[in-house]
Every structure is written in C-alpha cells, then in structure tokens.
N, C-alpha and C positions, 0 to 999 in steps of 0.2 A: 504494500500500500504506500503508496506517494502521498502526502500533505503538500498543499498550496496553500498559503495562507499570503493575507496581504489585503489592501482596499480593494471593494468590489469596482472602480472607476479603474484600474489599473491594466492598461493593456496587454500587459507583458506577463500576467496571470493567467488569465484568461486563454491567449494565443498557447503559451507552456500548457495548459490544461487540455487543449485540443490536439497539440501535437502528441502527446500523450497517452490519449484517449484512442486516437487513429493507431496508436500501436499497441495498443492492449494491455494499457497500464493502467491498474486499478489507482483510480485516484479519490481523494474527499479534498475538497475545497474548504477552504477558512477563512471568510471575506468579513471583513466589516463593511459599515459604512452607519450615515447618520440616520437611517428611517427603521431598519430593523435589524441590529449588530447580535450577531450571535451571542447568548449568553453563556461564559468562558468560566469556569471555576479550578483551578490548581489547588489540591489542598496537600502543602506542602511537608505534612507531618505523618502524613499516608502515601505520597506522592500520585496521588492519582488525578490524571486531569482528565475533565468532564466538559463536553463542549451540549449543550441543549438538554444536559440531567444524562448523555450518557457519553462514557469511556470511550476516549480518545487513542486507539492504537494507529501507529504506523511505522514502518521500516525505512523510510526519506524522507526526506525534507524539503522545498526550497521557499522559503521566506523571505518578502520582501516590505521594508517602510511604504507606507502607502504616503506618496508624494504629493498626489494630484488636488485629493479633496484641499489641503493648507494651498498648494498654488491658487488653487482655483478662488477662495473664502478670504485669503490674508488671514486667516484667523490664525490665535496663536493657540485657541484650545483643538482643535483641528491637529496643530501640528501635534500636541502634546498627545491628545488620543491617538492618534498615529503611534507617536516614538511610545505609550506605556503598552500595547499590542504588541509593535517589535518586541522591547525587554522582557516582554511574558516571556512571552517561544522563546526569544535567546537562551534566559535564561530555563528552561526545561531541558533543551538541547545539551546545553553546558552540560545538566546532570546525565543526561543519556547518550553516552559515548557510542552507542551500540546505534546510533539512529546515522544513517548516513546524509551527510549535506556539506555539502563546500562550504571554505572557509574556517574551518573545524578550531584553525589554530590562530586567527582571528577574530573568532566569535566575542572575547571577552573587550574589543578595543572599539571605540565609538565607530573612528571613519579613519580611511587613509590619510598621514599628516600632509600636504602636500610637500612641504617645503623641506620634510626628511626625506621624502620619496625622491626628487630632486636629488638630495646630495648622495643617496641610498643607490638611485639609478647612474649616476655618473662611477660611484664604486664599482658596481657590478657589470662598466664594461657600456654605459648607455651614452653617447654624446646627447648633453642636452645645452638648451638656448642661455644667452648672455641672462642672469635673473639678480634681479635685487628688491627684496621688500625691505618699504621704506616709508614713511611719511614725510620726508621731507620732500616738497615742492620744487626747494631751489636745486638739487639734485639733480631729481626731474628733468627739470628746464635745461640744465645742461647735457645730459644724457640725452634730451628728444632734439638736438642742436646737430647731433652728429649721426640719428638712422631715425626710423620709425620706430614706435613703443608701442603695446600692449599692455592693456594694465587689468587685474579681474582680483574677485578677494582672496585671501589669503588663506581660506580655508576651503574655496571653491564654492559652488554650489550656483552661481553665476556666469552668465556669458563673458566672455573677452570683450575687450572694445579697444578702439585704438587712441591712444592719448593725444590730448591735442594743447595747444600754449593758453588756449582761452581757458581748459576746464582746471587748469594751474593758479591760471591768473584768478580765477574768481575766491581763492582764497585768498583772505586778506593777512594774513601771516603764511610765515614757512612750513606749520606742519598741518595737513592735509589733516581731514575728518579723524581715520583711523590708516594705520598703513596699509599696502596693496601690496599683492606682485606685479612687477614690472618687468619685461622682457622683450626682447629683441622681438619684431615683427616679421614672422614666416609665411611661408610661401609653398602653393601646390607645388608637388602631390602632395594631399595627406593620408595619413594610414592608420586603421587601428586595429589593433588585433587583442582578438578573443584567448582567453588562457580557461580552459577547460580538463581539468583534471593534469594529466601532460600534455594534451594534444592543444594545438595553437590554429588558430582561423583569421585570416587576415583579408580586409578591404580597405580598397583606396577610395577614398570620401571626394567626389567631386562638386564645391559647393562654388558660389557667386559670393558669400558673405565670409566675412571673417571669422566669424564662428559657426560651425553648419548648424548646431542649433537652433538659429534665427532664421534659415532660410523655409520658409514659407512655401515655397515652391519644392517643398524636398530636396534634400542633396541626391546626389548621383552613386549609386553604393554597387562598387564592386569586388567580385570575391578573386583572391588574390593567393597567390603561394606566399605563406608565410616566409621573410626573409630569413636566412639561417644567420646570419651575421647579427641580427636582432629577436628571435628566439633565444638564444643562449644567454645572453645578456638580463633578456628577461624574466626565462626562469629562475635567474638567480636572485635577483630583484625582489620577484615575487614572491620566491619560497623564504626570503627572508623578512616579507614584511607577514605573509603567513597568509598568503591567497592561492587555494586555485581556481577560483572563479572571479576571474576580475577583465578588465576591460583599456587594453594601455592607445592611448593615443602619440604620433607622432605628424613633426609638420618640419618642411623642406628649409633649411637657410639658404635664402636667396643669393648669399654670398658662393658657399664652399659646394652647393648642392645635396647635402648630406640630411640625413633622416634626423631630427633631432625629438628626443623624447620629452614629452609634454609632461603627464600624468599617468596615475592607473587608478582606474576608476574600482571599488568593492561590490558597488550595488549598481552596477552597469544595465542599461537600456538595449533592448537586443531584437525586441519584434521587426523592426526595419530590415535590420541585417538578415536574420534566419529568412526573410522571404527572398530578398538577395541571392541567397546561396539553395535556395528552393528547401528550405530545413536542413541541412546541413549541421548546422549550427544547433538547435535546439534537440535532433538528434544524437549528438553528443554530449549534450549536457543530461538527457533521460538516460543513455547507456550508461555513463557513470554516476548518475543518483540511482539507478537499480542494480549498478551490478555486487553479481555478490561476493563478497567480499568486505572485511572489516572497512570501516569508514576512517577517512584518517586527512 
C-alpha cells in the first residue's frame, strides 16, 4: 500500500496517484483541505494512527506540504495548517523506519539551506555562479557596474528577478530591507535534473523569462541524457545533504559556456516534466517507493 498524502489542490498528488493507479499500485490518498479535512488522530503512547476512526496501514510513503491553498489565500493560518499536517507524517515516518519514502535521512531538517548547498555543491565537484548575500546597496551598485545581477531570497521560495540601479536607489540608506542573494546573471540552456533513488532524469528548460516559473506560456521541457560530468558531482552533493529525491537546477555562464549549479530543490515540482518524458519520470519514482527492499 502507497500513502499520498498532501493538499487536495495539489497537482503533483493527484497526477502521482494516477500514475500509480494505471500500474496497479494499491494506493489510499490523504488530502486535506479547508471544506472537509480528514479527521487524523496519532495516539502517540499506543502508537497507533487512525485516519476517519480507522487504522492507518501502509508500506510507502510520499508526502508533500500543501503549497497552493497559502499561495492562493496569503493566509498565514493556511500556511500553518499546511506545515502542522507535514510534521504529523514527518514525524510518524521518523518512528517507522520500516515504511519506505525518500529522503529518509533528511526527514528530521526543515528545507534545503541554500547558501550551504552552494558552498556544499562547489565541494563536491559543482561549478557554481559569482554569489554574494548581502544587504548592502552600495555593494550592489558597484557589482551591477560591471555585469548583470540576479537577486531572489535567501532562503528561496521566490522567483529571480534581475536587479536594476532604480530598485537600489529607492532605498534611502545603505542597507536594503533584509539581505538577498545576489549573482551573476545566466544564460540558456538551462537544465534540471531529477535525482531519484540512484537513477538521474535530466531536461533542458526552454523558457522567454528569466525564471521559467513566471512564464505563463509554459517553458519548453525536454528530456535529456543526464550529463555524466554532473551526475557525479551530484550525487555527492546530495547524498550528503541527505536526498534522494530532490530536484537540482542549472543555468549557462554566458561568459565561459559552462553549466553552473543553481540549487537543489527537497520538495520539487514534477507533473510538467513526467508528461515531458511520457512518465518516465514518475515511473521511477513508484519503482522505488514499492520496491522491496529495506527503505533507506
């Protein structure tokens, strides 16, 4: 039995549930949402958890934060209902070592740090972009003097946007709101590849916008051989931030041509792509939430 759990708005549940489903994988869904949220009880001194008054078994997992409903509301109880559903499961999973679901040995850490992952992927063999976070302005202004900048928050969770001398000037001192990342502005191709168990899935992102998340019009997604010169690197990466389910993006330095490493995403977006690669993608990821073998 597969567990899906996550916001009932959530496209990447749903699509996972169907792919699934077509291959004869017993599944039970776990959706919330705000008109009729399933009622969930853990009693943690019996350990038994109870989803609608009855026993919740299953042999997988894959769980995700329901994103959508807080973008959609701004609400901050929204996001909070959200994040105390993740910590349930997380924390269930934590005690049941025996239940198999990516990220095992990530489970107990909030999100990817970016700015470790950064220093983390340059160790492990990753060329990545010119980076500096900073709140200082007059910095800034001298660094966007000499290339184009990117600037996005420093924890993510935000598009890119490209920095410009007006959105500088409009502060009336030297230090900015809060600091950012700031980095060199890159250039097609871009590329991201999927990390699934050991096995690696790669497509080049063809977008119009500087960050393909904004493009409105869909990016152009194709599946690709993953480079082996950037597999290796990654795995390394990743097995030491503790993923094998995660999501790394790269994008081209218009100077040297060279692939530079962006991010790696934990809780990564993936419906677009797996239709991309015609399931490809999301067929790998149900072989290794079902196969058997110890979870790890």
């Amino acid at each position: 039995m597969l567990l899906l759990a996550g916001g009932v708005a959530d496209p990447q549940i749903e699509h996972l549930r169907q792919r699934a489903a077509a291959r004869g994988v017993r599944v039970r869904s776990l959706l919330h949402g705000p008109d009729q949220p399933p009622l969930i009880d853990w009693c943690i001194n019996t350990d038994c958890l109870e989803v609608n008054g009855s026993a919740l078994t299953f042999s997988a997992a894959f769980i995700r934060q329901d994103v959508f409903r807080a973008l959609k509301t701004k609400s901050k109880l929204d996001h909070s209902t959200a994040r105390s559903w993740k910590t349930l499961l997380d924390g269930w999973l934590w005690t049941h070592p025996k239940v198999r679901i990516f990220n095992r040995n990530f489970l107990m850490r909030d999100e990817v740090n970016k700015p470790l992952a950064l220093v983390w992927a340059r160790e492990a063999g990753l060329a990545i972009p010119k980076s500096r976070i900073t709140d200082s302005a007059t910095k800034m202004l001298s660094w966007l003097e000499e290339e184009p900048i990117v600037y996005k928050p420093v924890a993510g969770g935000d598009l890119a946007r490209e920095l410009d001398k007006a959105a500088l000037d409009r502060n009336a001192k030297d230090h900015l709101p809060r600091p950012y990342t700031f980095q060199q502005r890159l250039v097609a191709p871009e590329l991201r590849i999927f990390r699934v168990g050991d096995s690696f899935h790669a497509f080049e992102v063809v977008s119009e916008k500087l960050d393909y998340r904004a493009d409105d019009g869909k990016p152009r997604l194709r599946p690709i051989e993953p480079p082996p010169h950037l597999v290796g690197p990654l795995k390394k990466l990743t097995d030491r931030i503790g993923l094998n389910w995660t999501a790394a993006d790269f994008k081209t330095c218009a100077t040297t041509g060279k692939l530079l490493f962006l991010e790696t995403n934990s809780n990564p977006m993936f419906v677009a792509f797996d239709k991309a690669c015609n399931g490809a993608l999301t067929a790998s990821m149900i072989d290794w939430l079902t196969a058997l073998r110890s979870a790890s």
